[in-house]
C-alpha positions in Angstrom: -5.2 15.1 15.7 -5.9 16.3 12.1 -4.4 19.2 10.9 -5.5 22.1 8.7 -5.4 20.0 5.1 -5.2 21.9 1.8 -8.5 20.4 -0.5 -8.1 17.4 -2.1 -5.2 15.3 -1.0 -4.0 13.1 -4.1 -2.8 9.9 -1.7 -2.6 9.3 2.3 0.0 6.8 3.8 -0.7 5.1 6.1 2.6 4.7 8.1 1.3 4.1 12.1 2.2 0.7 12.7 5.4 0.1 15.3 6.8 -2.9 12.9 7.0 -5.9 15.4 8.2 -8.2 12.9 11.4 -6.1 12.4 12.6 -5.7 15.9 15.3 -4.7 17.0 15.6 -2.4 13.8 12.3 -0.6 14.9 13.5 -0.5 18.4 14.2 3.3 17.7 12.7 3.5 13.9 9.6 3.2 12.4 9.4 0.5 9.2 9.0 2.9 6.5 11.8 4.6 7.4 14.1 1.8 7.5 16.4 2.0 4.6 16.8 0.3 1.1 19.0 1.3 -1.2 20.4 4.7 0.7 16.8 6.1 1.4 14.5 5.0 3.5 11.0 2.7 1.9 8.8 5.5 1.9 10.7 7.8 0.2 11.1 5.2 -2.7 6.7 4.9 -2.5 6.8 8.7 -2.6 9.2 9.5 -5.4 7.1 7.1 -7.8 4.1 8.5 -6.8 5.3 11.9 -7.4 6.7 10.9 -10.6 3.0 9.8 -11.4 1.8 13.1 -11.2 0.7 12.9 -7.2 1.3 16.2 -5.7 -0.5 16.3 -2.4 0.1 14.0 0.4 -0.9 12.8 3.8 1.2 10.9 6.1 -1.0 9.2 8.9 1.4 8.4 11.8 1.6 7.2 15.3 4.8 5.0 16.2 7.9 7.2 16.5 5.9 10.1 14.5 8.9 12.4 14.9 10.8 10.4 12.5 8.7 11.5 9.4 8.0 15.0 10.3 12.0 15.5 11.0 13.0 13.8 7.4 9.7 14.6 5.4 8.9 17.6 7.1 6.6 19.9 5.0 7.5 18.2 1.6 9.2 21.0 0.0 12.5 19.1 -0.8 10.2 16.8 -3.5 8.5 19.9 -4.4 4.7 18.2 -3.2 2.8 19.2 0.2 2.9 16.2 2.9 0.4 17.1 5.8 0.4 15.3 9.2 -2.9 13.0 10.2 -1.7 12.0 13.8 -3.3 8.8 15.7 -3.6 9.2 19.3 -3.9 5.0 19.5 -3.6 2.7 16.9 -7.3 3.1 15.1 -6.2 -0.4 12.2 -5.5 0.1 8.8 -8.5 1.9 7.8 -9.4 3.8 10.9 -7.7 6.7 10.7 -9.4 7.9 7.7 -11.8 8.7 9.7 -10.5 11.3 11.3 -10.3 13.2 7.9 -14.2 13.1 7.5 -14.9 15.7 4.9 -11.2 16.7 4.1 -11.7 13.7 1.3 -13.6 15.3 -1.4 -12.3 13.2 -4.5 -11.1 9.2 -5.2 -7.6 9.7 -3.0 -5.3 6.6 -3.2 -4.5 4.9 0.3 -1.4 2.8 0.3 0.6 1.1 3.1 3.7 2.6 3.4 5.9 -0.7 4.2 5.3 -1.3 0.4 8.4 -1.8 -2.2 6.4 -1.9 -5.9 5.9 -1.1 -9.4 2.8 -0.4 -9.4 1.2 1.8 -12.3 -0.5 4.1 -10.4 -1.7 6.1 -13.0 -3.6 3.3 -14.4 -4.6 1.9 -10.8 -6.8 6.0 -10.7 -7.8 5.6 -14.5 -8.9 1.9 -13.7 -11.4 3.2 -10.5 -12.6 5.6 -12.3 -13.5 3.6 -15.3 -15.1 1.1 -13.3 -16.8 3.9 -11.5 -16.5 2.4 -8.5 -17.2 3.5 -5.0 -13.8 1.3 -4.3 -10.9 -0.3 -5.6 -8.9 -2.8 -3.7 -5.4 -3.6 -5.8 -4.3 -7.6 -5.1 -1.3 -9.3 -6.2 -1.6 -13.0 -6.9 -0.2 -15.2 -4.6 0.9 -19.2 -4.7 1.6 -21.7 -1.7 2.6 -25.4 -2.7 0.6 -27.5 -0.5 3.6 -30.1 1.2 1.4 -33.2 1.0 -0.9 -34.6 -1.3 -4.6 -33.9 -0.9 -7.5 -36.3 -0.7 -10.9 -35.1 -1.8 -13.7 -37.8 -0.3 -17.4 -38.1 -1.1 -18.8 -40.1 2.4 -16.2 -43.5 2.5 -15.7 -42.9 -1.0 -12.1 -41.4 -2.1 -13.3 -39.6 -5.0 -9.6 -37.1 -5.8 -6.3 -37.4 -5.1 -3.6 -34.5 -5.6 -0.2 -34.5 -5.3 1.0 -31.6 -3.9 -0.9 -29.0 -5.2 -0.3 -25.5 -5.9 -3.4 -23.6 -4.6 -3.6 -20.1 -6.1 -5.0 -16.8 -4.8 -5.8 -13.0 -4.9 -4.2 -11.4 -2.1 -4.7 -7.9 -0.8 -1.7 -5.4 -2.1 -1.9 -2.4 0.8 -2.9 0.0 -2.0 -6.5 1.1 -2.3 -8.6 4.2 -4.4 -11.4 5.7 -2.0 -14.3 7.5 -3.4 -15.7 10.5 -0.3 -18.5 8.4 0.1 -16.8 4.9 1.2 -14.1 7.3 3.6 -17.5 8.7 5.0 -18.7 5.3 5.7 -15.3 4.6 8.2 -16.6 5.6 12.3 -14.4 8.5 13.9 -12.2 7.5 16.1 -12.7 4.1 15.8 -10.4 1.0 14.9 -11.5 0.0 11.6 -10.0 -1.8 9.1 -10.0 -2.1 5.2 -11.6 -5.5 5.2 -14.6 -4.4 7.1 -14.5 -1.2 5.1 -14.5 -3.4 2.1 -17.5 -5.7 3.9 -19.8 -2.8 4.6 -19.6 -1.8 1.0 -20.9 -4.9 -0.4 -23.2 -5.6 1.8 -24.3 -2.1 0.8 -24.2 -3.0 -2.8 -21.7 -0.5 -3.3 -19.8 -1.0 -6.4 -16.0 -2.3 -5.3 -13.6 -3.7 -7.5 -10.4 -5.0 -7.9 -7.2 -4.0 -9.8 -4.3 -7.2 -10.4 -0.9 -5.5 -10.0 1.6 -7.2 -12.5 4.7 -6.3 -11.8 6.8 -6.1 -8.4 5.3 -6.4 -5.0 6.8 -6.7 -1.7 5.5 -6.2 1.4 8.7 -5.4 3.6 7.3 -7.6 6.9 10.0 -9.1 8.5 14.0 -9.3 8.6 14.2 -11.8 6.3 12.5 -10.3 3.5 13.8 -7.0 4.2 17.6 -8.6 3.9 16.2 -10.2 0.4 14.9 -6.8 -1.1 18.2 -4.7 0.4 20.3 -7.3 -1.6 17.8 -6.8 -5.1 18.6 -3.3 -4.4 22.1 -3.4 -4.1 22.5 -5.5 -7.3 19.8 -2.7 -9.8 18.6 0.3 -7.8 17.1 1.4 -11.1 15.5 -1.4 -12.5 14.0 -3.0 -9.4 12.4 0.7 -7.9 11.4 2.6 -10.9 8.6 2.2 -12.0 7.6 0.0 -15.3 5.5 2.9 -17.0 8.4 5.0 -17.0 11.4 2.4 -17.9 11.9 3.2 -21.4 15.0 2.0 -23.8 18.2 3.4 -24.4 18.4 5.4 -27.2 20.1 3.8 -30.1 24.2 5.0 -30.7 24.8 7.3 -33.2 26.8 5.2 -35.8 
């Protein structure tokens, strides 16, 4: 079901999934709205947006979708508008943007909204754009410590050994900048997700790049991690949700 949207929505959040991982705590509530700090994840992805300059919002839901319109409602408490893109099944983590068809007519940030991060944002819309790309995918990089050692071999010949190494990667973030055109290229009513979105761009030879985040990333997946962040929180709110772009330093004491 999509609803009547105002023109050009800043950001859509993509908040549909029924958070497996984090049973029995999603039993009865959906992830984002699980609770760090006193407020619930989203609302922590919303307020930095907002304090970005983001001022229209869509909320794509399916899994317990009561829970967001009850405590987000119509987004007047943050002074933005949040509008309601309902999935009738689960369409992936791109597929629901197809439902909007036409409804996108500028780049529009899509972002997971399981997400705990720092994130510029304002710099991730100024990057897209000066790359004028069709696409942006932000990644975070990512290290795993191989627990043996390696063995590279040329036919009998042992030609590398390596103790233990630490292989390093790019891995995708949950936060994305769509131009119209690549959200036109996403079927309607169809599951779809980003990587294949991603896929048919280049294959295209649509212009898609990437943005490194450098600052904090979590991805709140499981109970383990989401018992790590709650006890980050409890030790700096402050420090650890707001943003880096708008930290600044405590004015210096009169003398």
């Amino acid at each position: 079901m999509v609803l009547d949207f105002t023109p050009e929505l800043d950001a859509v959040l993509m908040v549909g999934g029924s958070g497996l991982r984090l049973r029995p705590l999603t039993e009865n509530c959906p992830k984002p709205m699980l609770e760090i700090g006193g407020k619930p994840i989203l609302e922590h992805t919303l307020e930095n947006l907002i304090a970005a300059g983001f001022k229209r919002f869509c909320l794509a839901v399916h899994y317990k979708a009561e829970a967001f319109y009850n405590y987000f409602q119509d987004g007047r408490k943050w002074g933005v508008s949040i509008e309601y893109l309902q999935e009738e099944k689960r369409l992936g983590t791109a597929g629901a943007l197809g439902l909007l068809g036409d409804k996108v007519t500028k780049s529009t940030l899509v972002m997971n909204g399981d997400l705990i991060t720092d994130a510029n944002f304002t710099e991730i819309m100024a990057h897209h754009r000066q790359c004028q790309a069709v696409a942006t995918m932000c990644v975070v990089p990512y290290e795993i410590q191989l627990p043996y050692g390696i063995v590279e071999i040329d036919g009998d010949l042992l030609s590398k050994v390596c103790e233990k190494p630490v292989l390093q990667a790019y891995a995708n973030a949950g936060i994305y900048v769509l131009s119209p055109s690549a959200v036109s290229r996403i079927p309607k009513g169809e599951h779809f997700d980003m990587p294949q979105l991603f896929n048919c761009l280049r294959d295209e030879e649509q212009k898609t790049v990437a943005y490194v985040i450098k600052g904090q990333w979590t991805d709140v997946g499981d109970l383990k991690e989401l018992e790590r962040v709650r006890r980050q929180h409890s030790r700096s709110m402050d420090e650890v949700v707001k943003p880096l772009y708008l930290k600044a330093e405590a004015p210096a004491r009169e003398a």
